[in-house]
Residue frames relative to the residue before (quaternion, step in Angstrom):
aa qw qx qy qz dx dy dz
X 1.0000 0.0000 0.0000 0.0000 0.00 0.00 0.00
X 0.3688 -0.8360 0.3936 0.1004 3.54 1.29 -0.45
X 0.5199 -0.6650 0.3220 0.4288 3.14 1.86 0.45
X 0.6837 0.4759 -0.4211 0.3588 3.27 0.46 0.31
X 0.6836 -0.5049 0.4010 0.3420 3.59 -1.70 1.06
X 0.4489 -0.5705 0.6471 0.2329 3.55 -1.28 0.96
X 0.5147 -0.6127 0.5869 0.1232 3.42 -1.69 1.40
X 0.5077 -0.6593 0.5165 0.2020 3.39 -0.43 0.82
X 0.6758 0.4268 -0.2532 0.5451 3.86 0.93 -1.39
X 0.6869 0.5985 -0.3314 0.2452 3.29 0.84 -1.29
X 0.6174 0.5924 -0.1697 0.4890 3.06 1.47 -1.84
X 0.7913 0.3172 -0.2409 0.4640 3.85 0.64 -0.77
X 0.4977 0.4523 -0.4058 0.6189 3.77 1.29 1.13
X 0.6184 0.4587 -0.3835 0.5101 3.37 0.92 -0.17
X 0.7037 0.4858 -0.2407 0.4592 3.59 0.98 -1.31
X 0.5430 0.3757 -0.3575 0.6604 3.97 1.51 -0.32
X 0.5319 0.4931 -0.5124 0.4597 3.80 0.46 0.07
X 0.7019 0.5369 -0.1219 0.4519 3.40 0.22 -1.14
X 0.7604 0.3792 -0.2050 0.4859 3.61 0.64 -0.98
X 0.5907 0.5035 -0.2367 0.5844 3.49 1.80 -0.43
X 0.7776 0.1790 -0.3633 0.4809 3.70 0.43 0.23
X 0.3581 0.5998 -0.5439 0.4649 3.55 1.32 0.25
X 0.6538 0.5012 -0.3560 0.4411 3.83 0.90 -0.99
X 0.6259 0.5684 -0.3556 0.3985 3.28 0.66 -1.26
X 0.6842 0.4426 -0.3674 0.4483 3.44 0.92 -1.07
X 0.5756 0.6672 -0.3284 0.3402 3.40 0.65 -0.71
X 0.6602 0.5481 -0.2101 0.4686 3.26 0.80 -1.57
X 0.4757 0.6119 -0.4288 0.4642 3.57 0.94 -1.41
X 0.8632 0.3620 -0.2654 0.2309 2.82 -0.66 -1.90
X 0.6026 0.5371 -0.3498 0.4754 3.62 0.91 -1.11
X 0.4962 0.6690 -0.4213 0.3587 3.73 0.67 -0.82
X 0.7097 0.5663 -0.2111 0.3619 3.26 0.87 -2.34
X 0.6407 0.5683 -0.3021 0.4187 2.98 1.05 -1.99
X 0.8315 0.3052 -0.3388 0.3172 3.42 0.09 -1.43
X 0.5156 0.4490 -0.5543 0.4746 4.42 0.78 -0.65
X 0.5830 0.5473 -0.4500 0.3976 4.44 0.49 -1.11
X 0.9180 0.1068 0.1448 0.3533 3.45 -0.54 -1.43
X 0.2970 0.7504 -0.4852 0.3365 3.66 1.52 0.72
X 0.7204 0.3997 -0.1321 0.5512 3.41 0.77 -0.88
X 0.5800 0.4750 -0.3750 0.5453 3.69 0.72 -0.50
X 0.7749 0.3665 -0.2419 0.4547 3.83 0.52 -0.70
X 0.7722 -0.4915 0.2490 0.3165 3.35 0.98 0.07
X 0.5575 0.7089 -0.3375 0.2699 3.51 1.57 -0.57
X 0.5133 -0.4799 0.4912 0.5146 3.74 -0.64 -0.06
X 0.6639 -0.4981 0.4903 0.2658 3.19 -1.55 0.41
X 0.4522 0.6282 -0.3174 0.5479 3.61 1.22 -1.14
X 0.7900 0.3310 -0.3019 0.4186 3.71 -0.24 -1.37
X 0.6823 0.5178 -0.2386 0.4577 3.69 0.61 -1.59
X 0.7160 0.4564 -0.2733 0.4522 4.11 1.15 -0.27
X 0.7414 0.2284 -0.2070 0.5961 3.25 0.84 -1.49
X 0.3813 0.5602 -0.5992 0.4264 4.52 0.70 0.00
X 0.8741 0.2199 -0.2694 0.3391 3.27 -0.19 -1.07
X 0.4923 0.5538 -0.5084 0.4388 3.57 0.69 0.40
X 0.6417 0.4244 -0.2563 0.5852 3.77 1.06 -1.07
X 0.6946 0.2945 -0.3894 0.5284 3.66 0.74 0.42
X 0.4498 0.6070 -0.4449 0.4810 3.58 0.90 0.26
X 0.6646 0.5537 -0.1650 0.4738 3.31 0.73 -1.44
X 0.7164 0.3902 -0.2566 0.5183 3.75 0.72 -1.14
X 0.4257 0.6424 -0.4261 0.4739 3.82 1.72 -0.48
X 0.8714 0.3738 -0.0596 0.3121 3.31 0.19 -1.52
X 0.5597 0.4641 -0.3360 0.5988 3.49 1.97 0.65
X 0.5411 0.4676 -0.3164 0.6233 3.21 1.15 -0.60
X 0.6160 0.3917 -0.3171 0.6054 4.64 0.48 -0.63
X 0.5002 0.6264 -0.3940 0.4496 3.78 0.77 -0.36
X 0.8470 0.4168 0.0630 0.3240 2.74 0.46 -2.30
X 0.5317 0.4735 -0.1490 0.6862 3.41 1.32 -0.77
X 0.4954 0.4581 -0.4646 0.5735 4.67 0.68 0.04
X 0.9835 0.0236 0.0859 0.1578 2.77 0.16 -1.90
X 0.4271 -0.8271 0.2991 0.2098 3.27 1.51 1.17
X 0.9209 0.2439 -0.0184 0.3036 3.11 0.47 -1.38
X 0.3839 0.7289 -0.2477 0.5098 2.76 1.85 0.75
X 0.2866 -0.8453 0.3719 0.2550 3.55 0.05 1.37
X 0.7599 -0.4045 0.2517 0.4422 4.10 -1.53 0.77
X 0.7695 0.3126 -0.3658 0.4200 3.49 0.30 -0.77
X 0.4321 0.6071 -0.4165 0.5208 3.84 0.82 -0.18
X 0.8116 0.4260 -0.2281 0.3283 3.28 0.13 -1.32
X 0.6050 0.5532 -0.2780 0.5007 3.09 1.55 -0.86
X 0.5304 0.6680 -0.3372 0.3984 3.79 1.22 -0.78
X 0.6753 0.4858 -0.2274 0.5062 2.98 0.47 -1.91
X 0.6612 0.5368 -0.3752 0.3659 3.80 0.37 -0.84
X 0.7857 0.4397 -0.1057 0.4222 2.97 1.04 -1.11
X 0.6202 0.4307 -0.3683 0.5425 3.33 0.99 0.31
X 0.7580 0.2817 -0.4678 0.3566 3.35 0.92 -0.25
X 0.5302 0.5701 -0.5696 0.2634 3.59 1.17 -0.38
X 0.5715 0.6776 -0.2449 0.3929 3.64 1.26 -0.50
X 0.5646 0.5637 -0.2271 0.5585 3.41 1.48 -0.79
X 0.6284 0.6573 -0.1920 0.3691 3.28 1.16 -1.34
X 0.8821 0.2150 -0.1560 0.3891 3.00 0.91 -1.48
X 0.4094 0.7462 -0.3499 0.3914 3.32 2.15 0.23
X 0.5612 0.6248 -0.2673 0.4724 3.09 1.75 -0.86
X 0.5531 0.6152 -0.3514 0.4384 3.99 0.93 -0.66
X 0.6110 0.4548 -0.5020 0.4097 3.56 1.42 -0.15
X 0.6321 0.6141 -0.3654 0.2997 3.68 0.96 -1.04
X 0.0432 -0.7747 0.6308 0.0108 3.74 -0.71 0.60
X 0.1289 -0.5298 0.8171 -0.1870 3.15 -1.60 1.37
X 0.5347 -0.5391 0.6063 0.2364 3.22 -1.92 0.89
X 0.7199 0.3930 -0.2984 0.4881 3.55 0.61 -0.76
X 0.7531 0.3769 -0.3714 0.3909 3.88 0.73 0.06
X 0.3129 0.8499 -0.1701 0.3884 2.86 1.42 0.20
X 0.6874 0.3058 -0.0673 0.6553 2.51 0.51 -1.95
X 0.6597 0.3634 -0.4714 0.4589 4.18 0.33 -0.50
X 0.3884 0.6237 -0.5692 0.3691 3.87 0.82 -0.13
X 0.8666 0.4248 -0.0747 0.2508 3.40 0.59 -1.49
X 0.3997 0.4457 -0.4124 0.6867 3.25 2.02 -0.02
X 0.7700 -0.4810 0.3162 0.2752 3.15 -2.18 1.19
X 0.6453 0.4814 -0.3225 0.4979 3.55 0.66 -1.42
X 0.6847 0.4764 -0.4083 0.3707 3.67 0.23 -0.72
X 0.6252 0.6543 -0.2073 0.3714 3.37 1.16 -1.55
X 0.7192 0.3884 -0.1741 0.5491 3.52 1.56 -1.28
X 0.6408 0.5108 -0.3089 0.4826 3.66 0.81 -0.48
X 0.8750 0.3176 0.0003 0.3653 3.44 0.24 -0.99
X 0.2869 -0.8348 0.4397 0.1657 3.06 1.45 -1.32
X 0.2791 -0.7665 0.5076 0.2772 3.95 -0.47 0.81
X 0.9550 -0.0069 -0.0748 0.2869 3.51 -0.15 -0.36
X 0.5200 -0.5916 0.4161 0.4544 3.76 -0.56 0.69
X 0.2004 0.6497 -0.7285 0.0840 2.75 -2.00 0.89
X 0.7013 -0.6261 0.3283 0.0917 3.27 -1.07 1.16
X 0.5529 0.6032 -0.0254 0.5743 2.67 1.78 -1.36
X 0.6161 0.4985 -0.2863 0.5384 3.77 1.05 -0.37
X 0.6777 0.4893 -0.2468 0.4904 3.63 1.15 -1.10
X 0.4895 0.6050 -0.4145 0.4718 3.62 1.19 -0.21
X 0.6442 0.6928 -0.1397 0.2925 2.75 0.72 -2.26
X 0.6232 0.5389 -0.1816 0.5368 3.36 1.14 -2.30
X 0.9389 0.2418 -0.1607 0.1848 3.83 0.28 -0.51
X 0.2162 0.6062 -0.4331 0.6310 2.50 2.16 0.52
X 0.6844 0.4258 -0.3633 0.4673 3.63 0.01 -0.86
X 0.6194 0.4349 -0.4376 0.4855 4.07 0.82 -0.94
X 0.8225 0.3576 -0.3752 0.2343 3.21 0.06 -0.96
X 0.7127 0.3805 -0.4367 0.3958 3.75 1.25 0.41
X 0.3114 0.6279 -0.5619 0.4394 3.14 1.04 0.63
X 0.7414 0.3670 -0.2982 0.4761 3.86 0.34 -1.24
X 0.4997 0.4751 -0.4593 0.5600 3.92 1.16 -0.53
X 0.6543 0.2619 -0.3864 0.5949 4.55 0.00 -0.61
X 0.5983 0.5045 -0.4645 0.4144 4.32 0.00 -0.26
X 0.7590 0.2263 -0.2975 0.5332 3.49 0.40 -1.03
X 0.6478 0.3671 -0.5304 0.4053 4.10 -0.06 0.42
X 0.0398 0.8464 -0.5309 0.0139 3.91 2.07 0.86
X 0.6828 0.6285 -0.2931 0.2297 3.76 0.46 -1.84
X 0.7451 0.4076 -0.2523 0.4638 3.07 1.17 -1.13
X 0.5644 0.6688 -0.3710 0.3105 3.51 1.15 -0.88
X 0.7631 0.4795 -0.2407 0.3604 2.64 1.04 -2.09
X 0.3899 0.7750 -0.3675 0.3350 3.91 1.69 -0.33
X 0.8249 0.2974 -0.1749 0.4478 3.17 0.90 -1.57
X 0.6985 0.5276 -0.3112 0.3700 3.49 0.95 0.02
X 0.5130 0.5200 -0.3703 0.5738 2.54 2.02 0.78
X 0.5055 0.5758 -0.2741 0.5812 3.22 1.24 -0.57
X 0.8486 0.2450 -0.1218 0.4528 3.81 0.45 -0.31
X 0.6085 0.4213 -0.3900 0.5478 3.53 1.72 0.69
X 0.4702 -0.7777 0.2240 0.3520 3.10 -0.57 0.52
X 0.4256 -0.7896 0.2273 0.3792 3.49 -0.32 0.42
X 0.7655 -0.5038 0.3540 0.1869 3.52 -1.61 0.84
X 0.1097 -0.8147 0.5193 0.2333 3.94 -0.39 0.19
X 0.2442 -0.7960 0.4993 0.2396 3.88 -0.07 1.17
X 0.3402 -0.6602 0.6604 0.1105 3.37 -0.13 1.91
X 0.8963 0.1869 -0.1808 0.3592 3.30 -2.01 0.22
X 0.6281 0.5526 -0.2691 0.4772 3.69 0.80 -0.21
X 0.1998 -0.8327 0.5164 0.0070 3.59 0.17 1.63
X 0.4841 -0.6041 0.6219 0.1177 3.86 -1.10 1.00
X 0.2110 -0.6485 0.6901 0.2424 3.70 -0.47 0.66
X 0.7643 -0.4752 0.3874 0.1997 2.98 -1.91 1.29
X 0.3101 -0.7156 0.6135 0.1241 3.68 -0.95 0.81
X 0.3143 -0.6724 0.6657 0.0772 3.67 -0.69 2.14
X 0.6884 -0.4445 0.5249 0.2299 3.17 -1.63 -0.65
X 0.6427 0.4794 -0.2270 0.5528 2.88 1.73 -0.76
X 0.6891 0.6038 -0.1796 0.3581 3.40 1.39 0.31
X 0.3074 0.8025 -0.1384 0.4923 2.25 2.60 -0.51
């Protein structure tokens, strides 16, 4: 820290940094859960297909967001949105060798095997609640502070406590 005083702005872009890939991680995991154990639990196909695409999408604003910090909501939301769009424009190109990674799981979850139109809906429904959980950031970025542990500012002396401070 070099002895110097933590930035107030700085410190509350770090804590919306943090509280944004804690989502991301979140989202992931629900993603897994729902493409893994949608159908085992009973959901329509519909939900357990087009959910995890609309969590894919909120994946890839929240991986947006959490790169590039300093990059303002509607940007972030762009960038998202072109690539989940790029992504699924890409499902038209075929190769023998992407293919075949189409068809192993990682490929299947990253990329996806075949275009559909329906996914690009899907991809922005998912953006646009990502930026609906982004803009309620303060509080988020609260509890994911509240639930990491906290940090000791080495080198960074506390002025002395008077009485009159008491």
């Amino acid at each position: 820290m070099n002895g110097a005083a933590i930035d107030p702005d700085q410190a509350a872009r770090r804590s919306l940094v943090v509280a944004r890939a804690g989502l991301c991680l979140s989202v992931i995991v629900c993603g897994l859960a729902l493409r893994g154990y949608g159908l085992q639990i009973g959901l329509p196909a519909f939900v357990a297909k087009y959910g995890g695409s609309t969590l894919w999408g909120t994946m890839v604003f929240f991986l947006v967001a959490t790169a590039a910090p300093n990059l303002s909501r509607p940007r972030i939301t762009l960038v998202a949105a072109a690539i989940a769009i790029g992504v699924e424009l890409f499902r038209l190109v075929h190769f023998p060798w992407l293919d075949a990674f189409r068809l192993t799981l990682p490929g299947a979850l990253l990329l996806g095997r075949i275009f559909s139109g329906w996914n690009v809906l899907a991809y922005g429904a998912g953006i646009v609640l990502a930026v609906l959980l982004d803009r309620a950031g303060p509080p988020l970025a609260g509890l994911m502070r509240a639930l990491l542990p906290r940090r000791q500012n080495r080198g960074v002396r506390q002025p002395a406590r008077t009485a009159h401070d008491r």
